[in-house]
N, C-alpha and C positions, 0 to 999 in steps of 0.2 A: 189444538192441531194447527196453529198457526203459529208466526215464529212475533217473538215481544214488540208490542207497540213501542216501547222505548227506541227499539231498533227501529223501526220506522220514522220516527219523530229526528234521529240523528241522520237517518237518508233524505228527510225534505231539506235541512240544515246544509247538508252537502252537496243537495242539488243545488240549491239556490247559490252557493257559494261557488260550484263549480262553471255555473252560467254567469259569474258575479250580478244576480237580481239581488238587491238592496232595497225594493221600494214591493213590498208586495203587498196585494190584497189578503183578506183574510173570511173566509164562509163558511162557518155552523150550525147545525140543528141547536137550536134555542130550548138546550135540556143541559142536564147535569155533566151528558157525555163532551158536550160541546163544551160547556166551561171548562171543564176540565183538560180539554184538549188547549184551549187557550193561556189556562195557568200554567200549561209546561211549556208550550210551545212559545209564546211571546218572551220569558226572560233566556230563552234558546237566542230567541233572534237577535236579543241587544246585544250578549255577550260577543255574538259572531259578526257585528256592527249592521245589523239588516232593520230594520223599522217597517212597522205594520204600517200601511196606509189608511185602513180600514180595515171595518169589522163588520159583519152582516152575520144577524142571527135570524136563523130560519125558521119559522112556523112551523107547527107539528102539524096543524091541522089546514094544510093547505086547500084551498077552493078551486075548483077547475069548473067554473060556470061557462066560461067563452064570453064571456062580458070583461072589455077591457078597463073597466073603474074597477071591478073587482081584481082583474089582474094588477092593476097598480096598487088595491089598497094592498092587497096582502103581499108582494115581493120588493113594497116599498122602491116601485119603478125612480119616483122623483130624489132618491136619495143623493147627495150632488156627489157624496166619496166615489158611490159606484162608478157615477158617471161621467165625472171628469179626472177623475184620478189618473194619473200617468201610469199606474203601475200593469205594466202587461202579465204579470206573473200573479196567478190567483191562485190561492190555495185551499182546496174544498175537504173538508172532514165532515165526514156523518153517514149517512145512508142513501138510498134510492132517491127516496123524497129532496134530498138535497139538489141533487142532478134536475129534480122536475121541477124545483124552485127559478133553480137557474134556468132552464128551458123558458121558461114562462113570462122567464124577466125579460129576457131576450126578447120574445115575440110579442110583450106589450111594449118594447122600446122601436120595434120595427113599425107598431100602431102607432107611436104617435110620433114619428120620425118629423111627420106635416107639422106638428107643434113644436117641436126642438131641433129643427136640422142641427141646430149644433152639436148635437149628441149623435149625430149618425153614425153609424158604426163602432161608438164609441164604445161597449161593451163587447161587441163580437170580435173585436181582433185581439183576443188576446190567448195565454198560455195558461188553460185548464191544468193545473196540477191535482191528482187525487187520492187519496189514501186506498189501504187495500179493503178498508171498511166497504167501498161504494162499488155496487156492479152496475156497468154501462145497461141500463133496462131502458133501452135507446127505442125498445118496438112499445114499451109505455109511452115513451114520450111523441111519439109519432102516433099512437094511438087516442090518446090521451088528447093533447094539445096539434097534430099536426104538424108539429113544428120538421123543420128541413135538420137531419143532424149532421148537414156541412159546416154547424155552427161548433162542433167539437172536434171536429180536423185538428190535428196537429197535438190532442192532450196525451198530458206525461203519468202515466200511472204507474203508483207502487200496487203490484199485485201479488197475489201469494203465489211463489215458486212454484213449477210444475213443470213437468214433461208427457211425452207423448208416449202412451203405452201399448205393447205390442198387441195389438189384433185388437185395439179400441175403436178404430174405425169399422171392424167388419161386427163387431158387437153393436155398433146404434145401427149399423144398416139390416140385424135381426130382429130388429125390435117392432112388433107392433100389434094392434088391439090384440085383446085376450092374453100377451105375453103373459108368462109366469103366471100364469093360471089367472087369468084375468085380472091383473090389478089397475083398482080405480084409478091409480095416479095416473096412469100410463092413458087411460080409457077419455080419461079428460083432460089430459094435454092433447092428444091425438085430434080432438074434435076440434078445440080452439085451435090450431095450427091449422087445420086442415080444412076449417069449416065444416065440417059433415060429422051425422052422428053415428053413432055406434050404437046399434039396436040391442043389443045388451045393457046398455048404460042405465042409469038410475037418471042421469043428468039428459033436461030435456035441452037439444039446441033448435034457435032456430036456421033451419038449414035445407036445404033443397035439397040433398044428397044425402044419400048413405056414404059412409066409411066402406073402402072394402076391403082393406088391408094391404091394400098391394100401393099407398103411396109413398113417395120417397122421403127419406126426412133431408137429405145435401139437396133438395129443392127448397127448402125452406131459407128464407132469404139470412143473413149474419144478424143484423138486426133482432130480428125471434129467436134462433135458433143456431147454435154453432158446435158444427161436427170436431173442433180440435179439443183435445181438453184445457179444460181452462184451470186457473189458481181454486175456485171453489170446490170444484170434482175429485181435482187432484187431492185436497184436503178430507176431501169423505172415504174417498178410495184408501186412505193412508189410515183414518180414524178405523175402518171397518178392519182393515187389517190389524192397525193394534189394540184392537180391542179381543181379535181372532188368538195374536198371540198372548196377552194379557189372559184370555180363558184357559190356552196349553198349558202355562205356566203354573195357574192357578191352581189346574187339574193333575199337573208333576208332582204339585206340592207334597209332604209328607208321605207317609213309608206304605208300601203296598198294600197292607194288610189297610189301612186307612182309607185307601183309594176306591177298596175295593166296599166297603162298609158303609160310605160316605158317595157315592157314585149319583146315588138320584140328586141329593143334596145339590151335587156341584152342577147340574145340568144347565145351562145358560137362563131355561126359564126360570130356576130359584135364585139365582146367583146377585145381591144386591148391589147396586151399583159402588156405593164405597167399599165394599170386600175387595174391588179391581183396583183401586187407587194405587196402594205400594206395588204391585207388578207392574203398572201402565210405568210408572216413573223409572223402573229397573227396564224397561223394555226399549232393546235395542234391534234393529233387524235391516236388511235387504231388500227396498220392494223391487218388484218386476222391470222399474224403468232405470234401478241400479243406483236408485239414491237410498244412501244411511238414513233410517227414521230413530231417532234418539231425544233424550228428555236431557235439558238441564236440571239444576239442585232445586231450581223453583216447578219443576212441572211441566216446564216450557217449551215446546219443539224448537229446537236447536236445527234452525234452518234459515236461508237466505229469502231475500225478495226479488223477486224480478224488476225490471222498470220498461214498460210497454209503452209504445205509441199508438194511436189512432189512428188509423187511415181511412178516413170515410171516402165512398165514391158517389157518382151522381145518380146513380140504380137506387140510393140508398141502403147499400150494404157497406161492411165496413168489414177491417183487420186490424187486429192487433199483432203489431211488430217488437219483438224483445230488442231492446237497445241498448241495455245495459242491466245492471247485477248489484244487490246491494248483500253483501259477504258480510257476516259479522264474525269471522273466523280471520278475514284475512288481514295484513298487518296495518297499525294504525296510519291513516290518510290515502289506506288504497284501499279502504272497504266498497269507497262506491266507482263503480266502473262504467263509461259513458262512452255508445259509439256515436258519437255526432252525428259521423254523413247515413248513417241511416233512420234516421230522425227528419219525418216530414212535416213542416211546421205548417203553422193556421196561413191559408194564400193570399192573405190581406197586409199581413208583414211586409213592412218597405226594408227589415232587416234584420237579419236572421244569423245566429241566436238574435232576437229581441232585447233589446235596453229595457230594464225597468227600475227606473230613477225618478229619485224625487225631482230633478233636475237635470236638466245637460249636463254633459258630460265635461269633466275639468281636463282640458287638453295640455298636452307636454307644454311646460312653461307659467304655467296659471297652477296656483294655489286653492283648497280649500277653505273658505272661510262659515262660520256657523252664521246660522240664522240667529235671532232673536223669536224667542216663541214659539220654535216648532221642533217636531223632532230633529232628533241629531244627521239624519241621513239628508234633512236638506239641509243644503246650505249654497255661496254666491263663488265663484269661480273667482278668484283677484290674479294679478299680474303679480307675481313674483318679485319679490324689495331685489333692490339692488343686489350683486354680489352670491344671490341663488339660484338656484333653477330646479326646474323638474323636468324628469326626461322620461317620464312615462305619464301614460294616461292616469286618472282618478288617484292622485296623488295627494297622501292629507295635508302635506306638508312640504314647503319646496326644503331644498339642500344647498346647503353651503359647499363651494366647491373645493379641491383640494389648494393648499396653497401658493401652487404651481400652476394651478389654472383659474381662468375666466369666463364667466356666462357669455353667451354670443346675444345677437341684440334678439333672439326670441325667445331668450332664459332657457332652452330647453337643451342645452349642450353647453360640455365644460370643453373650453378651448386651452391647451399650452398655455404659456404666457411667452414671450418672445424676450432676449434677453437684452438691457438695455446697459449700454456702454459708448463711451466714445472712441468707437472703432478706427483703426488706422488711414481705413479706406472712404471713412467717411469724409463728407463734404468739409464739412466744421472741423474736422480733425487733419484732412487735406491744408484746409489755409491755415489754419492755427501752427502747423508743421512747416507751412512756408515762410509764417510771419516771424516764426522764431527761429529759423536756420537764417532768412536774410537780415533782422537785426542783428544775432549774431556776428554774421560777417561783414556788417557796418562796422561795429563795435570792435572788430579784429582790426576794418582798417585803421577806425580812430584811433587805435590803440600803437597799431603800428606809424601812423604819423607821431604820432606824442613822442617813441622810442626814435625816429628817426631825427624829428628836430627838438632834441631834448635839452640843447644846447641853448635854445633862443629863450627870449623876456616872455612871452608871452607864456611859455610853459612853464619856466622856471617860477614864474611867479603862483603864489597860493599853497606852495607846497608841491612840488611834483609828484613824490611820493605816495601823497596820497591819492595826486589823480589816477594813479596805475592801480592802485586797491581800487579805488570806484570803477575803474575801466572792467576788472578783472569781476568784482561784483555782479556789477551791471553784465556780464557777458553768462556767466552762471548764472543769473536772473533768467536769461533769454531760454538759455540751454535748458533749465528746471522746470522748465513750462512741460516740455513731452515727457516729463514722468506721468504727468495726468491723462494721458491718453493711451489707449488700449486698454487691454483685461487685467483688471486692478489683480494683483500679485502681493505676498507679503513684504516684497522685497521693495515694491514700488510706492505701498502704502505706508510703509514704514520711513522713506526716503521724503516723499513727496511736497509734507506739507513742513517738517522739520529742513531741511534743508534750501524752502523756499523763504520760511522764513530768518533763517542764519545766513544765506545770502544777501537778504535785503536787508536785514539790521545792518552786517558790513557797510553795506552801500550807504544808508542814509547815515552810519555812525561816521564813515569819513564826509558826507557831505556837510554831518554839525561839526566834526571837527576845522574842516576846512572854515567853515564860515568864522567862528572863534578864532581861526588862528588870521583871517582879515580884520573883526575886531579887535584882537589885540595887538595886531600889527599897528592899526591907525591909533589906538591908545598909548602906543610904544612911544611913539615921534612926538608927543606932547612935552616940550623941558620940564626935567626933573621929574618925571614919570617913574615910579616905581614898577609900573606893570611890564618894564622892559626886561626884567629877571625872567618871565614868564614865555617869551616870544621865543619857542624852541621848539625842535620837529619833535623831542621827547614827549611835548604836552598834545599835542597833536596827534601821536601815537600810542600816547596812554587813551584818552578820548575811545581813539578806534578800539582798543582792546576791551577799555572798560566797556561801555556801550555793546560792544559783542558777545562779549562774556555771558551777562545778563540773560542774552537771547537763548546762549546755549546751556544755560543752565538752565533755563524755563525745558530746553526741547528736549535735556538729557532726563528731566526728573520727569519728562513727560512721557518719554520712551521708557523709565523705570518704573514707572507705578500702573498705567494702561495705557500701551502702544496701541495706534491704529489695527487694522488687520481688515484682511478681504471678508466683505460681507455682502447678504445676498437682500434685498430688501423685495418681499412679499407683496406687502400693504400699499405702500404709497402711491404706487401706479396700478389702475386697475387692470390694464393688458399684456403688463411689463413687467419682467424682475431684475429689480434695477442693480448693476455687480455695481457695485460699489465698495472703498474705503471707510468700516466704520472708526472713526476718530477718538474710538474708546472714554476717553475722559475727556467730554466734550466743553470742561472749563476749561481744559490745558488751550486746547484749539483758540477758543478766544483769548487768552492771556499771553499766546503769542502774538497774536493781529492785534491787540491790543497794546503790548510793548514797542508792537511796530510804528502803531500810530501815535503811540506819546513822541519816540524819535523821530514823528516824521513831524509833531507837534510845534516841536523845541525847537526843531532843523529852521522849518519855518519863520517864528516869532526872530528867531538871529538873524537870517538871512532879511527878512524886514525888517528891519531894525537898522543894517549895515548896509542896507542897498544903497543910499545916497552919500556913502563915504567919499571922499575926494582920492580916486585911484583911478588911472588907464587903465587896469586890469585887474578892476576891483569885478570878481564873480556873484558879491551876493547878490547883486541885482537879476542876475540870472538863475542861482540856485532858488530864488523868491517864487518865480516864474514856475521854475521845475516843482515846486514843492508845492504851490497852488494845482498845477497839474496832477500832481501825486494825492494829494488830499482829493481832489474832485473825484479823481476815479476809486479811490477807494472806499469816500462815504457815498456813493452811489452803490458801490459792490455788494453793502451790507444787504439793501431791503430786497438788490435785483436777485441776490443770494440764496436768500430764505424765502422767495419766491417761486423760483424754479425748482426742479425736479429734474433726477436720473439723469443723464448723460448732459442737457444745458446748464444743471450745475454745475459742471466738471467745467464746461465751455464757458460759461462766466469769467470763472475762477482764473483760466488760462486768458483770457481777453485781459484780465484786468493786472494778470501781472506782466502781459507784452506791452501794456498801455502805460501803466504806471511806469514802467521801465523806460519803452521808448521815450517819455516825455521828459525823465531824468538827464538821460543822451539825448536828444536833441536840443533841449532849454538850457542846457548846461555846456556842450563840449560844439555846439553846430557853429554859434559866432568865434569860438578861438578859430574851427577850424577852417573857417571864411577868411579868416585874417592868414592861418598861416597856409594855405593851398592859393587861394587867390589876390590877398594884400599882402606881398611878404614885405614889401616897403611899411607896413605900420607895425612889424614883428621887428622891432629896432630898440635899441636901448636910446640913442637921437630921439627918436619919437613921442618916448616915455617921457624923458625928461624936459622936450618940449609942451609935452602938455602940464607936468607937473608945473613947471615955471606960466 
């Protein structure tokens, strides 16, 4: 007549889960019932990730002398699990006597509180949980041992289902000695309750008083005696009834003539108890408080559990408060039903629901890590590795965040990433935009001087022609710079570094042309020199082409096989997503800086080489100059390069091609233009040929 222990065994599981207690105690009668309860209930708990703290098995034959050696020897007071365990969540299976186990522990820990203060309190704050096996026989334990029962405030009971049925109350307030024809049981409850005897009794009390029938039983304190119906009641009042319909049925059975031939036969007093067994099981009915009383296929009353609270006061009476519902009909993960706020917990609680953990609790940010050696439910809180977080409490594992975002500095939130580029507006992208708009229009003027006195020795000399391709290089140099600034695009990633590099091969191809066509000028004038066939603007302009060429075929096979493209980079900055130009086929990239620097290699080695020719307007002493400069800033570029990161890459990149450029124009075109803006007296063919002489 009660509903399956299994069902109850899956409502302590969902209790403890729904309060998250992970760390609980564990207390049974030390018999077969109690193992057993243990072999089901312990691999319950690991699977749902919860770990026993402890185990306490309970004596059958408990002693209650009032000597506190023997209260310690027998509820094993000094046991340390009991007594330091963290875990506030206790869970008792067994009987009565379990209840007076625990009583007793209690009030020999309150005895020697003088010997262990550090244990004070340490067993009574905590969260009595109890099966529907155990009835609160709280006027035993106060009988018994004395004990105050403010020590069970706040406990959670699974109890068997009941309601309140009509005209039950005015039924116990009819009740008294001699009822129903004097029965004993009634005869000697009446006495013990009431202290006084019943002069009919068989049972002698001692007592000063007669019984006279006129006492009340709702005086009798909750403690002894309680006027509502309780889960036990409710369970007898349901068995009497089906066992009432089980006889109807019985008595239905077979065909009148049967009935009637067989009548003494069936009379309740012949009727053996397995003859009822298949009716009870087919028996279905109505009772009076409008609950269905019905059997499962096992036998089983197919009924829910209640889940009561405690509420003791300081009269020493007490109530049980219905707080919730454990439904094994209703759907899976809403069988157990919990009203929290009415739910009064033990007043010793600094916090409520109560923790019950092996351990502090792992707050947003920190990780679970295992112990060595102990259950799995403790373990050591760690800070979160780089690049994860947790952002909830008791988290077994931190999370990697999305790729878009970043941990903040107390790992417990994923932040954006903010996007990294060199903005138009920016500081670094401000001067870099001025440093190449005003070399520019340097380079326009230089350019437009050169076109204006194109006429004179000083220009004409070295090739003119080609100083207008280096003027015009050199000026696309400057301009090619703010492709690399703003929000990389395909159009700009594609343009960027191809056309930074095809302009400065130009540039440095007429610089090594120029320098060749002063050496073989000065090899010309030698008598009888054959290399005078050679001194022609043809050769000078194949140079430029050849040398160009090269570049542009490095840049076209490089556009043909994996072009640049706008890409978004994740990884490399951890607060940042850097837009960036990915350069596809990242050997193309260096094979053109690398063709750059052979020509800027070659450029060099000539221009040294020829710098101490006998010429008034011999240049390689100058493009030497430039070309030192050119080199310096470029093998500097490499390691500052692969250095940096997201947008100061970009800013490197443009420094070093405004630098290397300006130092081409000014090391190269600043002393002609000294001579022809401010000496135009040494801009003379006189001049020339006096120094020549």
């Amino acid at each position: 007549m009660v509903p399956s222990e299994a069902l109850q065994y899956q409502g302590i599981i969902q209790l403890l889960l729904h309060f998250k207690w992970k760390w609980v105690g564990l207390v049974t009668m030390n018999n077969e019932g109690g193992e057993y309860f243990l072999q089901i209930i312990e691999p319950m708990l690991f699977e749902n990730g919860i770990c026993s703290a402890f185990t306490e098995r309970v004596v059958n034959n408990l002693r209650f002398t009032g000597d506190v050696f023997d209260l310690m020897k027998d509820t094993k007071i000094l046991s340390s699990a009991f007594l330091t365990s963290k875990a506030k969540a206790i869970v008792i299976y067994g009987k009565t006597g379990t209840i007076l186990w625990l009583a007793s522990t209690i009030k020999a820990l309150k005895m020697l509180q003088w010997l262990f203060p550090q244990y004070k309190k340490s067993s009574e704050v905590k969260v009595w949980i109890t099966t529907a096996q155990i009835d609160f026989a709280l006027h035993s334990i106060q009988k018994t041992l004395g004990t105050d029962i403010q020590i069970f405030h706040g406990a959670i009971s699974f109890t068997i289902h009941s309601k309140e049925l009509p005209d039950f109350q005015k039924f116990i307030q009819d009740v008294y000695p001699g009822w129903a024809g004097g029965d004993g049981f009634i005869n000697s409850f009446w006495q013990q309750a009431f202290t006084c005897s019943v002069s009919n009794s068989t049972e002698t009390m001692n007592a000063h008083k007669v019984c006279t029938g006129e006492e009340l039983l709702e005086s009798i304190p909750s403690p002894y005696f309680e006027m509502s119906m309780t889960g036990h009641s409710y369970s007898i009042y349901n068995a009497v009834y089906a066992l009432a319909h089980a006889l109807h049925a019985m008595q239905s059975a077979g065909s009148n003539h049967r009935r009637r031939v067989v009548a003494d036969m069936l009379s309740p007093q012949n009727v053996k108890p397995w003859q009822l067994h298949s009716f009870l099981q087919r028996i279905s009915f109505n009772n009076n408080a409008g609950d269905e009383i019905t059997f499962d296929e096992h036998g089983e009353l197919v009924a829910e559990f209640d889940i009561t609270n405690l509420v003791t006061f300081p009269n020493q009476s007490f109530i049980r408060v219905k707080v919730g519902r454990l439904d094994p009909q209703a759907p899976p993960g809403k069988q157990l039903t919990i009203d929290e706020d009415r739910i009064k917990w033990q007043r010793g609680l600094t916090q409520v629901p109560p923790l019950s953990e092996c351990n502090d609790i792992c707050h947003p940010g920190y990780g679970k890590k295992k112990k060595e050696g102990v259950k799995f439910c403790c373990y050591d809180c760690v800070p979160c590795p780089d690049g994860m977080v947790s952002n909830e409490k008791e988290m077994e594992t931190c999370l990697v965040c999305q790729e878009d975002h970043y941990p903040n500095k107390g790992k417990n939130q994923c932040i954006p990433k903010i996007p990294n580029f060199l903005a138009f507006d920016e500081t670094l992208a401000i001067i870099s935009t001025f440093s190449a708009l005003l070399l520019s229009l340097i380079t326009a003027l230089v350019f437009g001087i050169f076109i204006k006195y194109r006429d004179t020795p000083i220009v004409k000399a070295n090739n003119r022609s080609l100083t207008y391709v280096l003027l015009v290089s050199l000026l696309l140099c400057f301009l090619s710079s703010l492709l690399f600034l703003g929000t990389p695009n395909k159009a700009t990633c594609l343009l960027r570094q191809t056309s930074f590099g095809i302009v400065f091969s130009v540039a440095l191809s007429s610089i090594l042309a120029k320098t060749i066509s002063v050496v073989l000028a000065f090899m010309a004038t030698k008598p009888g020199s054959r290399i005078r066939k050679w001194v022609d603007k043809r050769l000078a302009y194949s140079v430029v082409l050849f040398c160009s060429k090269i570049q542009v075929g490095i840049c076209t096979l490089w556009l043909a096989t994996s072009p640049p493209f706008p890409d978004l980079d994740m990884h490399t900055m951890t607060e940042e997503i850097v837009l960036q130009c990915n350069e596809g086929l990242v050997l193309m990239f260096y094979c053109v800086l690398g063709y750059m620097a052979f020509l800027a290699t070659v450029s060099f080695i000539v221009a040294f080489l020829a710098r101490k020719l006998p010429d008034s307007f011999n240049e390689a002493k100058f493009i030497t100059f430039s070309m030192v400069v050119f080199c310096s800033v470029w093998v500097s570029f490499v390691p500052t390069y692969l250095s940096t990161r997201g947008k100061y890459m970009v800013a490197v990149e443009v420094f070093s091609i405004l630098a290397s450029s300006a130092g081409l124009l000014g090391c190269i075109f600043s002393p002609k233009c000294y001579i022809i803006v401010l000496r135009p007296e040494l801009n003379s063919r006189e001049h020339l040929i006096r120094r020549k002489t």
